[in-house]
MIBA-80629 format. One record per residue: residue number from 1; x, y, z of N, C-alpha, C in turn. Coordinates in steps of 0.05 Angstrom, whole numbers. Example, Ala and Ser with C-alpha at 12.3 -4.5 7.8 and 13.67 -1.06 7.14 Angstrom:
residues 2
1:264:-114:156:246:-90:156:264:-66:156
2:257:-45:142:273:-21:143:258:1:157
end
This chain:
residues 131
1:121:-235:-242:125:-219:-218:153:-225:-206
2:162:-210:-190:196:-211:-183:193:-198:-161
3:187:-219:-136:194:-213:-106:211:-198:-101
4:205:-174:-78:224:-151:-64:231:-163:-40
5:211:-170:-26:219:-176:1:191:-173:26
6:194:-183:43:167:-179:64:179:-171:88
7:162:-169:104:150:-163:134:177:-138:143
8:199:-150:166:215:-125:175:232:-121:153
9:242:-142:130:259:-131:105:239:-100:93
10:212:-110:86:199:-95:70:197:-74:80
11:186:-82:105:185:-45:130:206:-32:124
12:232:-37:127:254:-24:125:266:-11:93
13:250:-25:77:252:-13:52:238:12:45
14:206:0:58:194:26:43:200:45:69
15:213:47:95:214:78:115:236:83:91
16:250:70:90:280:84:73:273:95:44
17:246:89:38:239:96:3:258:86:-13
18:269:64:-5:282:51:-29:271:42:-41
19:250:28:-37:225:14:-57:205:43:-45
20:192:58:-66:176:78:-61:150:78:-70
21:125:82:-55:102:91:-56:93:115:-63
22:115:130:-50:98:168:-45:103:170:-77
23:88:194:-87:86:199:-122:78:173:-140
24:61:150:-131:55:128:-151:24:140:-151
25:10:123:-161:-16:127:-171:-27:99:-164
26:-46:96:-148:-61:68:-143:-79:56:-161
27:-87:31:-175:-85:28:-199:-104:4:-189
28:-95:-3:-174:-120:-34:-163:-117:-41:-140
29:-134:-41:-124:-149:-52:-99:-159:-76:-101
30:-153:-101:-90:-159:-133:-89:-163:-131:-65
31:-184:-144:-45:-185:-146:-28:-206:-171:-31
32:-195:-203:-18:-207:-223:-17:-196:-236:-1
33:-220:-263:-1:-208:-293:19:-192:-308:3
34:-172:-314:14:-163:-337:7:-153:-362:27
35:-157:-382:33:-163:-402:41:-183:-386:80
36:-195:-378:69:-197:-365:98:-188:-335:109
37:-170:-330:96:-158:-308:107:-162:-285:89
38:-162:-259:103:-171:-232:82:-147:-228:74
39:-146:-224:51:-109:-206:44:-123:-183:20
40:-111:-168:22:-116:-143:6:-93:-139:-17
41:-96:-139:-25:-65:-124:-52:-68:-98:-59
42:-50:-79:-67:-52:-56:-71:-33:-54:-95
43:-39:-43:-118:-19:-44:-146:-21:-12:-149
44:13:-3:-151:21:32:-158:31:22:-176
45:31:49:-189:36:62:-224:49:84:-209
46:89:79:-227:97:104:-221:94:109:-254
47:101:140:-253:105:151:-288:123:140:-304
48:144:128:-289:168:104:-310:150:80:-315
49:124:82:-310:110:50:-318:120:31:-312
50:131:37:-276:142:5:-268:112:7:-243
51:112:-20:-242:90:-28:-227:103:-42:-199
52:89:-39:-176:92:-47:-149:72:-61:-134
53:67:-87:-131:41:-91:-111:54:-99:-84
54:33:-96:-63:34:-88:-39:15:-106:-27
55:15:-136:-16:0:-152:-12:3:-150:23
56:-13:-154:29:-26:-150:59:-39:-180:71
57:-38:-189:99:-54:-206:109:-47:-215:135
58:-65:-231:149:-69:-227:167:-80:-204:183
59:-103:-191:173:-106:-164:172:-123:-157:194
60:-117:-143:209:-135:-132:235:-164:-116:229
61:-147:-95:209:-168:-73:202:-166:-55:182
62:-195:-57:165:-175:-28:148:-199:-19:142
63:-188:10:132:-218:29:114:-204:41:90
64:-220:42:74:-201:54:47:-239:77:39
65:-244:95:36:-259:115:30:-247:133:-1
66:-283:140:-9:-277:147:-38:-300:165:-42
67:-300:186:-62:-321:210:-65:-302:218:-93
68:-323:222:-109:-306:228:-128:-299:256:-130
69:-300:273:-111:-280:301:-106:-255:296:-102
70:-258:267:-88:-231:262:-74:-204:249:-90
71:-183:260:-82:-160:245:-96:-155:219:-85
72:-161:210:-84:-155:183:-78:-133:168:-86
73:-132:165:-117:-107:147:-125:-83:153:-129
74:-78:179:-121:-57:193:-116:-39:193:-90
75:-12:180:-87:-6:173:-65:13:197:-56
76:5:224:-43:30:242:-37:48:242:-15
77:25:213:2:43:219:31:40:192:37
78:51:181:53:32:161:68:60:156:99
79:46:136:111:66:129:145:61:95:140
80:86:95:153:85:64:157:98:56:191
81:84:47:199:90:38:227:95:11:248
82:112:7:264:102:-20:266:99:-5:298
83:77:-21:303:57:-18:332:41:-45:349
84:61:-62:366:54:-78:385:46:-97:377
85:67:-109:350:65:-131:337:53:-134:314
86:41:-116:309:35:-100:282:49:-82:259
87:41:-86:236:41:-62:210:20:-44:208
88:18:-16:204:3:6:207:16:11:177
89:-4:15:153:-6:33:133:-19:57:130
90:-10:71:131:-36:97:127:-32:104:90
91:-44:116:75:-43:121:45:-49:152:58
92:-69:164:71:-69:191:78:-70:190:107
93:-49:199:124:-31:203:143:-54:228:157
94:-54:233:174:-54:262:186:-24:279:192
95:-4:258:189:23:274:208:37:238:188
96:45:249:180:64:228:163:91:224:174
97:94:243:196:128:238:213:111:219:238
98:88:218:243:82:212:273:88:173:274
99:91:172:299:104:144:304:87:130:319
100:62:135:315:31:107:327:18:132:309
101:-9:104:314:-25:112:299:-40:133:305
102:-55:146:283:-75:174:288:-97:167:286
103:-116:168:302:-145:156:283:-163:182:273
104:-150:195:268:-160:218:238:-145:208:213
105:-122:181:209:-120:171:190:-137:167:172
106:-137:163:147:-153:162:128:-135:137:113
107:-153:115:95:-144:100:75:-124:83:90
108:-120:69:114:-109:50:117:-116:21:130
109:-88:8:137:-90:-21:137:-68:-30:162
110:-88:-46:184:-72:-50:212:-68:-80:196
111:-45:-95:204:-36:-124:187:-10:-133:210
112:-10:-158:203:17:-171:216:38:-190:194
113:20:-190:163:40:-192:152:42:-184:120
114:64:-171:105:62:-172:78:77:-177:65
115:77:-170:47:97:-178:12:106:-157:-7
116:117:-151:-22:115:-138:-49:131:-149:-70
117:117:-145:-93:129:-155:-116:126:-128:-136
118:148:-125:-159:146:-110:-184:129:-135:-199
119:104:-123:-211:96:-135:-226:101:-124:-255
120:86:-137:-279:95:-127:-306:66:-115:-324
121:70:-96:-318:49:-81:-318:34:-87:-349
122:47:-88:-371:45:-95:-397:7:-109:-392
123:18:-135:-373:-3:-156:-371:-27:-145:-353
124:-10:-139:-332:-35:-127:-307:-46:-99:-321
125:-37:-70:-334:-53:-55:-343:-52:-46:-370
126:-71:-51:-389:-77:-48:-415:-69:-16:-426
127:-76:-5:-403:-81:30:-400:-72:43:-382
128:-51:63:-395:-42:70:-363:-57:97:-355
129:-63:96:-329:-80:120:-315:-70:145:-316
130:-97:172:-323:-76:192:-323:-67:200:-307
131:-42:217:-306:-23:222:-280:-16:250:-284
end
């Protein structure tokens, strides 16, 4: 794995889509304790088969929902926010320009701190998902 950067570095990467989410494909959901604390990871699949995880913690709150009508691992939009000492992820936004949160959000994660790394997908996925 090969550290990007965290918390206001990382914020400022992904508003700018220099490191990008929108058009990946979500590929794995981790969500556990570790020494106590909940952290979640989130691993995208873009179509160049480079891989991105998205580690989360200190986490306030989150909901992630699934039906299999639903697209789910498809990322077309999402918001990122920071709100009163907080990170706001949304994966499905109601208003993806809006600047606090919506609670008709769908699929996200209130946090105060994270990470991301390119991981090497080779190891992490055997198979890549169709896209």
């Amino acid at each position: 794995m090969e550290f990007i950067g965290n918390n206001n570095d990382l914020f400022n990467l992904l508003k700018s889509e220099k490191i990008a989410i929108r058009n990946s494909v979500i590929v794995r959901i981790n969500i556990f304790l570790s020494d106590g604390l909940l952290i979640i990871e989130i691993d995208f699949l873009y179509s160049k088969g480079q891989s991105l995880r998205l580690s989360f913690s200190k986490i306030k709150e989150y909901s992630f929902y699934h039906n299999s009508s639903y697209t789910f691992k498809y990322v077309e939009n999402f918001n990122l926010i920071k709100d009163k000492g907080h990170f706001y992820l949304t994966l499905d936004p109601e208003n993806e320009l809006a600047d606090h949160i919506e609670e008709s959000d769908q699929d996200f994660i209130l946090f105060e701190e994270f990470e991301a790394f390119y991981i090497d997908r080779i190891h992490q996925y055997p198979t890549d998902p169709v896209m």
